[in-house]
VOGU-3710 file (C-alpha; in Angstrom, 3 decimals, decimal comma):
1> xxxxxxxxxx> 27,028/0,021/-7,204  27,787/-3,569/-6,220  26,433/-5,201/-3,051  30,147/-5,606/-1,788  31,265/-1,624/-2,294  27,807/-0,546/-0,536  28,801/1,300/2,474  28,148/0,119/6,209  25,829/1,919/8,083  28,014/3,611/10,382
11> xxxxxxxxxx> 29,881/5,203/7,340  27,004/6,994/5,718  26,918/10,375/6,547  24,091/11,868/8,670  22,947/14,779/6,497  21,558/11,780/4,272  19,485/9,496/6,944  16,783/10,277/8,587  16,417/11,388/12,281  14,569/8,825/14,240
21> xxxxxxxxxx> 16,364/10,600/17,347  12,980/12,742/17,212  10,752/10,039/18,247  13,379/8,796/20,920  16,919/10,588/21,704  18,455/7,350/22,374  17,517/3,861/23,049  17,114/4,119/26,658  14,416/6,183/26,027  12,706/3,500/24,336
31> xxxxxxxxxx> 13,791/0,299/26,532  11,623/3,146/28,983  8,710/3,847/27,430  8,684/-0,232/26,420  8,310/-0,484/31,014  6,011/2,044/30,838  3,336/-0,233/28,665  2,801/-2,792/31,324  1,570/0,045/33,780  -0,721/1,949/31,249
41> xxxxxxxxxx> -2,204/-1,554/30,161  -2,758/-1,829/34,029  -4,494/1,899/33,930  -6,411/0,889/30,781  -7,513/-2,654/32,428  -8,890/-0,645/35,627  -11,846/0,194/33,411  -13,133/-2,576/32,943  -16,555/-3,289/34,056  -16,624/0,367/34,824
51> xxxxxxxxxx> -17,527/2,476/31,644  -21,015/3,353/33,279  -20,588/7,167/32,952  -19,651/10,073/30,256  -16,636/10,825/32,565  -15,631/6,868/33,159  -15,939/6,572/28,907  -13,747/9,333/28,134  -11,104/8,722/30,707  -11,050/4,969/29,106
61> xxxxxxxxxx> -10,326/6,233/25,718  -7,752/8,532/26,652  -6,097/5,704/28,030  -6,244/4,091/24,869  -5,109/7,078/23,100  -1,897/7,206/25,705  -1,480/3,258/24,861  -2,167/3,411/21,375  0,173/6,427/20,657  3,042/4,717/23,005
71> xxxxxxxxxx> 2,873/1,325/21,102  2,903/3,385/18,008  6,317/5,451/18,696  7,589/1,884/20,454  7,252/-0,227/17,139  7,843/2,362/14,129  10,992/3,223/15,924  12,380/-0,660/16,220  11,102/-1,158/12,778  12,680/1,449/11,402
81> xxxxxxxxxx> 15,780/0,956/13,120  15,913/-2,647/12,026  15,151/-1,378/7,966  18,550/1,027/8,472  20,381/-2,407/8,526  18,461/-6,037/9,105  21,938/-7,576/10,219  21,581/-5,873/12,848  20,754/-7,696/15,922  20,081/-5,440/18,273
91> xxxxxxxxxx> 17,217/-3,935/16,701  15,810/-7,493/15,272  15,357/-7,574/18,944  13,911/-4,863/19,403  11,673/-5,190/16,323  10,600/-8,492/17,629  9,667/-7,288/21,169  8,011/-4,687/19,895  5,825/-7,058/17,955  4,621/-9,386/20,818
101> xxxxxxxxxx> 4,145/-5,842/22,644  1,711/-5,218/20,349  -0,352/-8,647/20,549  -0,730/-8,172/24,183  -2,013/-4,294/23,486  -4,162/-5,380/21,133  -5,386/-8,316/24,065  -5,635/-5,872/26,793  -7,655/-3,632/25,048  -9,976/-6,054/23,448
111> xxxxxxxxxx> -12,837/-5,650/26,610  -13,084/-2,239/25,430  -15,564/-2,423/22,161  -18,006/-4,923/23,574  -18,311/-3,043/26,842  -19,119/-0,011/24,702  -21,297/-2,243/22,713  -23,391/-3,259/26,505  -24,699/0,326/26,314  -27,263/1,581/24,246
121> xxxxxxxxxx> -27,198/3,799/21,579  -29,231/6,536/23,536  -27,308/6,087/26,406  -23,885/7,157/24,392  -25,552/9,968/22,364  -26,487/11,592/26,059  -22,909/10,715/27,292  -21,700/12,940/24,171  -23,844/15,779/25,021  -23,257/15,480/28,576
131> xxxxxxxxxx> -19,342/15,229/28,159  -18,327/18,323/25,407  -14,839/16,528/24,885  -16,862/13,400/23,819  -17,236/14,735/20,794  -14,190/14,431/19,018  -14,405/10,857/19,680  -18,093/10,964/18,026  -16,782/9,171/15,000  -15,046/5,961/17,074
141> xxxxxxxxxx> -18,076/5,481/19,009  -20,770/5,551/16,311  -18,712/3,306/14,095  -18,459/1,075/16,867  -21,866/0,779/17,591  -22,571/0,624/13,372  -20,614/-2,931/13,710  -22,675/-3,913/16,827  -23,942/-6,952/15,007  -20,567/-8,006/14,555
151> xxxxxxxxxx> -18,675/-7,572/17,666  -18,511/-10,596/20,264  -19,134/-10,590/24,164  -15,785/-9,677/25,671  -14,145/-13,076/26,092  -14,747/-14,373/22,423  -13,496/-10,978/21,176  -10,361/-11,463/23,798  -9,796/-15,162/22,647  -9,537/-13,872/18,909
161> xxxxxxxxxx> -7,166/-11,272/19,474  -4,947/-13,852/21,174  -5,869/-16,215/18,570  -4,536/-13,543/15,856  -0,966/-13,734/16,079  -1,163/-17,602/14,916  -3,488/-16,560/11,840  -0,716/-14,832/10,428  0,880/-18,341/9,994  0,174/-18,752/6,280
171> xxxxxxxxxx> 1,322/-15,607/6,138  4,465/-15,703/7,716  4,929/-18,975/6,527  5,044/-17,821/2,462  6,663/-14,826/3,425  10,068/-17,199/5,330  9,537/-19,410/2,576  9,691/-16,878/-0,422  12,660/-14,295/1,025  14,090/-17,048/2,541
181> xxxxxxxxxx> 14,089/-20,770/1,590  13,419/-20,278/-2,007  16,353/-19,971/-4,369  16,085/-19,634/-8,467  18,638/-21,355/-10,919  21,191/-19,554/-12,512  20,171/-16,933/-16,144  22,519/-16,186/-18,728  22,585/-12,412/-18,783  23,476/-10,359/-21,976
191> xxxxxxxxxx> 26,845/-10,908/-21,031  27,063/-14,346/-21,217  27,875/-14,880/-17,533  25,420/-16,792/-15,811  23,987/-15,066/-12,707  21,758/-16,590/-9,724  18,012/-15,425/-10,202  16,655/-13,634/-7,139  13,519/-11,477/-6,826  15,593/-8,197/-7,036
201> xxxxxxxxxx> 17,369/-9,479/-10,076  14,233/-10,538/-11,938  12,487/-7,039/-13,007  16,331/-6,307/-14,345  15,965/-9,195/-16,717  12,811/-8,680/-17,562  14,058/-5,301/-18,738  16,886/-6,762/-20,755  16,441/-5,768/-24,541  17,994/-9,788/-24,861
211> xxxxxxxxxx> 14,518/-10,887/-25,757  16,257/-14,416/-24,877  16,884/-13,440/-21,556  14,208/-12,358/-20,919  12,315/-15,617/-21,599  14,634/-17,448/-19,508  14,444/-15,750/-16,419  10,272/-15,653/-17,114  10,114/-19,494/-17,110  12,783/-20,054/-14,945
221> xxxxxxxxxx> 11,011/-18,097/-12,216  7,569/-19,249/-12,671  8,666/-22,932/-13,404  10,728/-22,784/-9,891  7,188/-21,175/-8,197  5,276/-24,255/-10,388  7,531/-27,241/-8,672  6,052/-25,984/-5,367  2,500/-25,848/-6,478  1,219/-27,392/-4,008
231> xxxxxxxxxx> 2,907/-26,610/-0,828  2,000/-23,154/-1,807  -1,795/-24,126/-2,898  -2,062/-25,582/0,495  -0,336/-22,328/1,887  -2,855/-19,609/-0,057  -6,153/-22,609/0,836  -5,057/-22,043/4,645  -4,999/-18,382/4,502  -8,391/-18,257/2,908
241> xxxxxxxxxx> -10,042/-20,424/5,499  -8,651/-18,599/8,457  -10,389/-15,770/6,495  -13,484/-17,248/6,226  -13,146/-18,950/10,434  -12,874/-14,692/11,193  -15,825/-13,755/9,203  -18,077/-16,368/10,140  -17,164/-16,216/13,838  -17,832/-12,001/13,741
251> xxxxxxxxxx> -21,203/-13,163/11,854  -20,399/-12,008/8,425  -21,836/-13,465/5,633  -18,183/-13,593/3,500  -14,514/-12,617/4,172  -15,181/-9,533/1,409  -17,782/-8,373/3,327  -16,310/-8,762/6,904  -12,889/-6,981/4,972  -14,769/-3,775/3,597
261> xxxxxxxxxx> -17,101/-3,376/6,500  -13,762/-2,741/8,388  -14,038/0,742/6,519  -17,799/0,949/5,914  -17,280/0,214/1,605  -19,737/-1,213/0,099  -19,630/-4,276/-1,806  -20,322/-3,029/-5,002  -17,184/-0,425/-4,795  -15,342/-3,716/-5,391
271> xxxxxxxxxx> -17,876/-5,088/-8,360  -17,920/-1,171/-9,644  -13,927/-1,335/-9,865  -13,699/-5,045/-12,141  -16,991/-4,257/-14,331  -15,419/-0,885/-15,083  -12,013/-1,978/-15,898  -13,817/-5,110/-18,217  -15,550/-2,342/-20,041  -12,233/-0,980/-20,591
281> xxxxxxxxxx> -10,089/-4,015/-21,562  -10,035/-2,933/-25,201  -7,714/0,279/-24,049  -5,671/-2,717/-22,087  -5,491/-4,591/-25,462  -5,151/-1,429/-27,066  -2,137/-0,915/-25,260  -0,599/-4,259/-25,731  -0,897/-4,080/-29,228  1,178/-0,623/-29,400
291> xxxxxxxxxx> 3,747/-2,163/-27,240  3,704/-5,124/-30,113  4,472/-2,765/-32,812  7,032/-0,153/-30,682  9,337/-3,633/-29,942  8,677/-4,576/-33,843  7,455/-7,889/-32,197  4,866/-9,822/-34,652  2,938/-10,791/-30,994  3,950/-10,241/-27,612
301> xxxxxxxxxx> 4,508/-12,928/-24,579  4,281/-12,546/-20,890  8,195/-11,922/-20,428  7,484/-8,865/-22,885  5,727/-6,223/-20,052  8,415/-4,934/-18,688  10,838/-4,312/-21,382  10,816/-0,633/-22,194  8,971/0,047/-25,348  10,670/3,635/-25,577
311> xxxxxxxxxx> 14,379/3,840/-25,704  15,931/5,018/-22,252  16,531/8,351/-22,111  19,813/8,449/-19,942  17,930/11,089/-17,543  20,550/11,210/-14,952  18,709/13,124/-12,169  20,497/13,169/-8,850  18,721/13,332/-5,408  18,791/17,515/-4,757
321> xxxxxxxxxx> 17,563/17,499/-8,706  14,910/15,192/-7,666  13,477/17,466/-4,634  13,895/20,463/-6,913  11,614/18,436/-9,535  8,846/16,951/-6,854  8,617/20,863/-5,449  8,217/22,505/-8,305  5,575/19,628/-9,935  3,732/20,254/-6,809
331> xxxxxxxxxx> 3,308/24,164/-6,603  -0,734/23,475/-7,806  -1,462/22,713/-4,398  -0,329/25,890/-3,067  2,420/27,692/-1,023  1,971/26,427/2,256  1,843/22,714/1,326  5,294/23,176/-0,807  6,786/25,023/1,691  6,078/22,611/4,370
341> xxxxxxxxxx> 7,100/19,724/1,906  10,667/21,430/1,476  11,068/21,582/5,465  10,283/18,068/5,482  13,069/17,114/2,597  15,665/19,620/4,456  14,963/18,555/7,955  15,542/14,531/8,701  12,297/12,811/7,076  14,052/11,135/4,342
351> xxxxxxxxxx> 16,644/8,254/4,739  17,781/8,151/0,660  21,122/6,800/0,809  21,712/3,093/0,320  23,760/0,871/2,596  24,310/-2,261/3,519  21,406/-3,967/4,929  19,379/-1,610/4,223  15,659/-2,830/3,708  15,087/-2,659/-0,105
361> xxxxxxxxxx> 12,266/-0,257/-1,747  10,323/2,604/-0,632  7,822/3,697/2,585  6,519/6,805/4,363  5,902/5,631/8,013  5,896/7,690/11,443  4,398/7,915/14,721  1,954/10,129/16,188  3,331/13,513/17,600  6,232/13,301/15,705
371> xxxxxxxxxx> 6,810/14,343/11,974  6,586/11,177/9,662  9,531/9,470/7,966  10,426/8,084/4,575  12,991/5,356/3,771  14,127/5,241/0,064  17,407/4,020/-1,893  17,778/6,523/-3,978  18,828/5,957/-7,715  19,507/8,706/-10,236
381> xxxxxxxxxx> 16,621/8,037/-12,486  13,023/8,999/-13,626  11,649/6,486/-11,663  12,782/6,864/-8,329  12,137/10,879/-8,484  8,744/9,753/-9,075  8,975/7,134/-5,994  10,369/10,349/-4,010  7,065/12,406/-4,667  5,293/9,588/-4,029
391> xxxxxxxxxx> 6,141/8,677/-0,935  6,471/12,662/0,398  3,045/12,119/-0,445  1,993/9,698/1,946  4,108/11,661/4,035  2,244/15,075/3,847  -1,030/13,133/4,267  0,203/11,916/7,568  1,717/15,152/8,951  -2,055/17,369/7,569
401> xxxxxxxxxx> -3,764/14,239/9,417  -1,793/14,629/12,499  -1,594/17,857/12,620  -5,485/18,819/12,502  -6,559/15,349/14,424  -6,107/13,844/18,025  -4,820/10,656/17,840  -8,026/8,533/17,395  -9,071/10,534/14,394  -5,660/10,888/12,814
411> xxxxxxxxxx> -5,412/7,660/11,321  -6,736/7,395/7,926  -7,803/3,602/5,893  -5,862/1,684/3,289  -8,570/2,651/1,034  -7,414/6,140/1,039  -3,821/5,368/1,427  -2,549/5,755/-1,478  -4,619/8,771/-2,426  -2,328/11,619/-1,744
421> xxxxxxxxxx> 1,209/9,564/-2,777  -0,608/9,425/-6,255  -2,260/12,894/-6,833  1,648/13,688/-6,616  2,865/11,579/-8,729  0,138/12,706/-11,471  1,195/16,628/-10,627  4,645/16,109/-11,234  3,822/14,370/-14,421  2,071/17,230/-15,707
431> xxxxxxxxxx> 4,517/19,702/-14,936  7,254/17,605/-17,144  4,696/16,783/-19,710  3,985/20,939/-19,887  8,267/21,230/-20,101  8,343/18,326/-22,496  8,928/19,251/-26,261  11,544/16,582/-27,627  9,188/13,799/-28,814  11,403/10,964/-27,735
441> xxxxxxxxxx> 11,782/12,394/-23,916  8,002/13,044/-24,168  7,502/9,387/-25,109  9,490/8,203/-22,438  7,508/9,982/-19,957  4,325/8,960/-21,310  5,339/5,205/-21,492  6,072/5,895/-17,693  2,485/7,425/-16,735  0,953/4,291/-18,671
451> xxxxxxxxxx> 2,589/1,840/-17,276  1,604/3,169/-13,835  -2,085/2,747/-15,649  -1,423/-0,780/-16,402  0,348/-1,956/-13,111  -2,063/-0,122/-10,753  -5,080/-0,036/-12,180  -5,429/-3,223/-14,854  -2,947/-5,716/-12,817  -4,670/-4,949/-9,367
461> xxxxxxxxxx> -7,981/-5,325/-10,558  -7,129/-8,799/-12,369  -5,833/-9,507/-8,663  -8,964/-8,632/-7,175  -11,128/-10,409/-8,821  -9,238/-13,566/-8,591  -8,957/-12,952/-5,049  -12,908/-12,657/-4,753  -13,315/-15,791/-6,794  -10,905/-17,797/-4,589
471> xxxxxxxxxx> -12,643/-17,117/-1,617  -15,939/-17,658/-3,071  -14,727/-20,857/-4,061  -13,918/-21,657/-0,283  -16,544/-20,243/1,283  -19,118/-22,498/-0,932  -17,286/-26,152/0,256  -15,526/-26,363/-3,470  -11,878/-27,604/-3,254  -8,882/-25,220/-4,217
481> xxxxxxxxxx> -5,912/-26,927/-5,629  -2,859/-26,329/-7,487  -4,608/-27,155/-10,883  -8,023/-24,891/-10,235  -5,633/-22,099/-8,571  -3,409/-22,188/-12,605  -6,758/-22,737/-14,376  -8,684/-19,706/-12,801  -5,167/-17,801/-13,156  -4,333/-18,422/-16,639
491> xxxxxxxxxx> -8,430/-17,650/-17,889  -8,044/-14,429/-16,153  -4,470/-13,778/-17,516  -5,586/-14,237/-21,014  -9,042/-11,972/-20,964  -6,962/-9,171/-19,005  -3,997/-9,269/-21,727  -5,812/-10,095/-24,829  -4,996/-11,396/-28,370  -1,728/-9,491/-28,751
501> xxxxxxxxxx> -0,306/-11,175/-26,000  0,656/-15,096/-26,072  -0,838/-16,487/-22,588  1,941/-18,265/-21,843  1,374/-21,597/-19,885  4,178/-20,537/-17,169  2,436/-17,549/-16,348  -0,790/-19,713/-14,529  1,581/-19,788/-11,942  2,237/-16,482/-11,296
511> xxxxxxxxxx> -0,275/-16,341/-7,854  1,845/-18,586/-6,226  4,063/-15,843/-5,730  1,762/-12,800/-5,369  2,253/-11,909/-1,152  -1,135/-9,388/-1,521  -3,027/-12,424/-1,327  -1,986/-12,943/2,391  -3,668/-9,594/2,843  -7,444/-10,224/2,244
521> xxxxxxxxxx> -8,962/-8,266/-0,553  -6,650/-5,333/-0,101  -5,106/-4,806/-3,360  -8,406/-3,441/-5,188  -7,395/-0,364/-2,999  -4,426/0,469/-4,895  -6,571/0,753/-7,994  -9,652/2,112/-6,238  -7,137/5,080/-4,907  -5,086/5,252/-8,004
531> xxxxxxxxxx> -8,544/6,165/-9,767  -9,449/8,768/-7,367  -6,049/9,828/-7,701  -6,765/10,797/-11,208  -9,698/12,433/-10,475  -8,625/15,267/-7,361  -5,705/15,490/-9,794  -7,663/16,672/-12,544  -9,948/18,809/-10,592  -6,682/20,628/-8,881
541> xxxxxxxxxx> -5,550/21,608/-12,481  -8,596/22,422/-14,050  -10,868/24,005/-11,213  -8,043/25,684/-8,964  -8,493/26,603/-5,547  -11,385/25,318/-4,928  -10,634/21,877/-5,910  -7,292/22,793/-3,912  -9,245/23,806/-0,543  -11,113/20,610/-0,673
551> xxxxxxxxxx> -8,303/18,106/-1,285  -6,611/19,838/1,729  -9,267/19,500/3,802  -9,060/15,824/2,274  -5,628/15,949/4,056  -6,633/17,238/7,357  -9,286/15,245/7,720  -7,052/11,733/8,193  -9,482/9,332/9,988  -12,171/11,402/11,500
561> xxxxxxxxxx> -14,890/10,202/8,862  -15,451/6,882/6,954  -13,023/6,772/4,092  -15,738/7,140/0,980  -17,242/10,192/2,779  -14,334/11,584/3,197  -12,991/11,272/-0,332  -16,868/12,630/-1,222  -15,832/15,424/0,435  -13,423/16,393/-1,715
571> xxxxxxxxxx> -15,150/15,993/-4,986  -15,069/12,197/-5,707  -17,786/10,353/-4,994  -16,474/5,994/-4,775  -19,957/5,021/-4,990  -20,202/5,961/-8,480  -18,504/3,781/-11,487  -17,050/7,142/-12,754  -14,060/8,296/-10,723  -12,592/4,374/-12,176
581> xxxxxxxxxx> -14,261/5,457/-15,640  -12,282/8,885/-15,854  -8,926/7,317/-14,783  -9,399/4,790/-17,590  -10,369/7,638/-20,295  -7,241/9,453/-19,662  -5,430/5,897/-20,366  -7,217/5,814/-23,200  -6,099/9,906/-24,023  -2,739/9,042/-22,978
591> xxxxxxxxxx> -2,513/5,696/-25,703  -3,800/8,709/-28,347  -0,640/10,733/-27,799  1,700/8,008/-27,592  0,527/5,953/-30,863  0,666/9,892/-32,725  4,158/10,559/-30,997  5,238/6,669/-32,788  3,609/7,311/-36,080  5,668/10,827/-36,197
601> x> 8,975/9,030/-35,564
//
């Protein structure tokens, strides 16, 4: 469907959107709770200089609670208004206010930690015996006092939060700069008609079975990226120093370690994840090799990944299909959790439909006390049933979470984020793997699952570890430019892709245009929980229920532990190499089946 014959928002009929009416009926409602903030910041800011008792303590974080969970409802529902239709200006409005709402929560509140901190550890442990309802906030306060070392005296932590909204600058500033400013020459399709690059375009190219095409729209991207090299080396060089400003001014030795401590990981969960996946680069090249000989190419080049290697299989599946397909791939993990999945695809979680202005891709957000939502633009193929079970997945996560928490517990880390969204993506992929029998549909799927392997687990980790050696670089006085950014790239590019893949001088500009990197060291976590993934998978099929009572107890359990303890827990332990060494042996089963499925053809 063109852009120009996508419907308007208004004409898209409700039995397809979601129903953000459950977190407010109208918008009233929300211009109301918006007044309400400055009066339970006032409430919250009455405590200060008072938490001297168990009863003073508790009634401070329930004021947080009330402030956190109002804030919460105030900007998923602007947000999510604004991604039905971004021309919208109403809710740009409201997304923005909502926004600088936030900052001055996040200001207000910021006394709160280094009061805590003023108290001794005795003195909180008696408070929690003295106070029974203490307890559930057990976890909050001992992690609090676990970063004692690192938390400043109430003014310096007060400055930084104020100081936070201008570190997003770099930021901000790639992000206006790369969906906005920056505009791509024209491609010559397979048509002949030459058509205006964009980001959204560029995957389609790349897919093109025009070998041709799909070289020009490789360089033509990359070589657009390379004539800003520097504006966007200076860009990247600014957000790694306002990393490193952070972590030296909380006293951390290095932005990693100020990032993970956020979540209590240790270091060498990150070291772990890249010596692993070096030990398994020969699958990686293994891989690349097989995709060599399935496209009959003599050697492959960069603008070769993304080209299916298996011919597509035409599987139309429409969106009621598609639930029927998630549901049934998910019946391992038990009658209630499909039966509460199905009320959640019947009952106003999922906005599928596309329309104009709609905010592209896929995400499962929500708001506490309210049943979580997922925004999708549905497209009748493989791929996007799989995006639908993956993102019910986050979704179920949330509503266990919320469901078994109160509000300071419910929140679970990145670093288990995309736990759940995965182990449902790998269920459904067994169950059409165990329906599979024609060796070319079979193929297909498989080429699917692997790719997933290579994209998630290989490409993230090559991120991550040029992410740690960039800031390393920083933090020890060395210079980062343009040229060391493309040198340190293209080394990395080549060892990752190996000898059956050409590395192509355009691609050393490829982290000019990677937006993780404004995120410090968070994309190791989509491998990290991609492995795990893998693992609570497995264990689901092959032990049963009890690998099924502890992953839903993985579920419930949303924030109330540190993230590796909780994951522990439920059979996979993060501190070991081999939930990362498991994931990559079934990549290396899965390469097995596929090069015996090719040899068969």
């Amino acid at each position: 469907m063109s852009e120009q014959k996508l419907p308007r928002r208004a004409e898209v009929d409700a039995s397809v959107k979601w129903r953000l009416e459950d977190i407010y009926a109208d918008d009233g409602k929300w211009e109301q709770d918006l007044a309400n903030l400055e009066k339970y910041i006032e409430t919250l800011s009455s405590y200060r200089g008072r938490i001297q008792t168990a009863s003073s303590l508790l009634g401070c974080l329930k004021q947080m609670e009330i402030l956190g969970e109002t804030m919460e409802r105030l900007y998923g529902y602007a947000q999510m208004r604004k991604d039905e239709d971004n021309t919208n200006s109403r809710y740009q409005g409201y997304a923005d206010r909502a926004a600088s709402a936030y900052v001055k929560v996040e200001q207000a509140a910021a006394f709160v930690q280094p009061e805590i901190l003023s108290c001794s550890e005795a003195t909180i442990q008696n408070w929690i015996h003295e106070e029974p309802e203490l307890e559930e906030f057990r976890h909050y306060l001992e992690d609090i006092m676990r970063q004692k070392p690192h938390t400043l005296p109430a003014e310096q932590e007060e400055l930084l939060a104020g100081a936070s909204e201008m570190a997003q600058a770099p930021g901000l500033i790639f992000g206006m700069f790369n969906d906005a400013d920056l505009t791509f020459p024209r491609v010559r399709g397979e048509d002949g008609e030459l058509t205006e690059l964009t980001h959204g375009r560029y995957i389609q190219f790349l897919e093109s079975s025009c070998r041709q095409v799909r070289e020009d729209a490789f360089k033509t991207m990359h070589n657009t990226y390379d004539q800003w090299k520097n504006t966007l080396a200076s860009t990247l060089n600014s957000a790694v120093k306002q990393s490193a400003f952070f972590a030296r001014s909380k006293r951390y030795a290095s932005s990693r370690t100020m990032s993970l401590d956020a979540n209590n990981i240790p270091e060498e969960v990150y070291d772990n994840l890249i010596a692993v996946v070096h030990n398994h680069l020969p699958s990686l090249h293994r891989y690349m090799a097989i995709r060599a000989d399935l496209l009959d190419l003599p050697h492959l080049h960069m603008w070769d990944l993304h080209v299916p290697m298996v011919a597509d299989m035409d599987l139309d599946i429409d969106y009621r299909e598609a639930k029927d397909m998630v549901v049934r791939g998910l019946q391992p993990l038990g009658s209630a959790y499909c039966r509460d999945l199905q009320n959640g695809l019947d009952s106003g979680w999922v906005d599928w439909f596309e329309n104009r202005g709609k905010t592209s891709g896929a995400y499962s957000w929500g708001a506490y006390g309210v049943h979580p939502f997922v925004l999708m633009n549905y497209q009748n193929n493989v791929d996007n049933m799989f995006t639908l079970a993956h993102e019910m997945g986050h979704a179920m996560h949330s509503y266990y979470s919320q469901a078994n928490q109160r509000y300071i517990n419910a929140g679970y880390s990145i670093f288990v984020a995309e736990v759940a969204s995965t182990v449902n993506e790998c269920l459904v992929m067994n169950q059409l793997l165990k329906e599979t029998r024609d060796p070319g549909r079979r193929m297909y799927l498989l080429n699917h699952y692997l790719n997933q392997f290579r994209g998630t687990v290989f490409r993230q980790t090559m991120f991550a570890e040029f992410e740690r050696d960039i800031h390393g670089q920083v933090e020890r006085g060395e210079p980062m430019t343009a040229e060391s950014l493309h040198e340190q790239y293209h080394q990395l590019n080549g060892r990752y892709h190996g000898q059956a893949v050409e590395n192509d001088r355009e691609a050393a500009a490829e982290w000019s245009r990677i937006p993780h990197f404004y995120r410090p060291f968070y994309v190791y976590q989509y491998a990290t929980g991609f492995s795990a993934a893998v693992a609570l998978a497995e264990a689901i099929l092959e032990e049963g229920q009890p690998a099924l009572d502890r992953y839903l107890g993985f579920l419930k359990a949303g924030g109330s532990d540190y993230p590796m303890e909780v994951l522990r827990q439920a059979g996979v332990d993060m501190r070991t190499p081999e939930p990362i060494a498991q994931a990559l042996r079934v990549f290396s089963q899965l390469l097995d089946e596929m090069e015996a499925l090719a040899k068969g053809q």
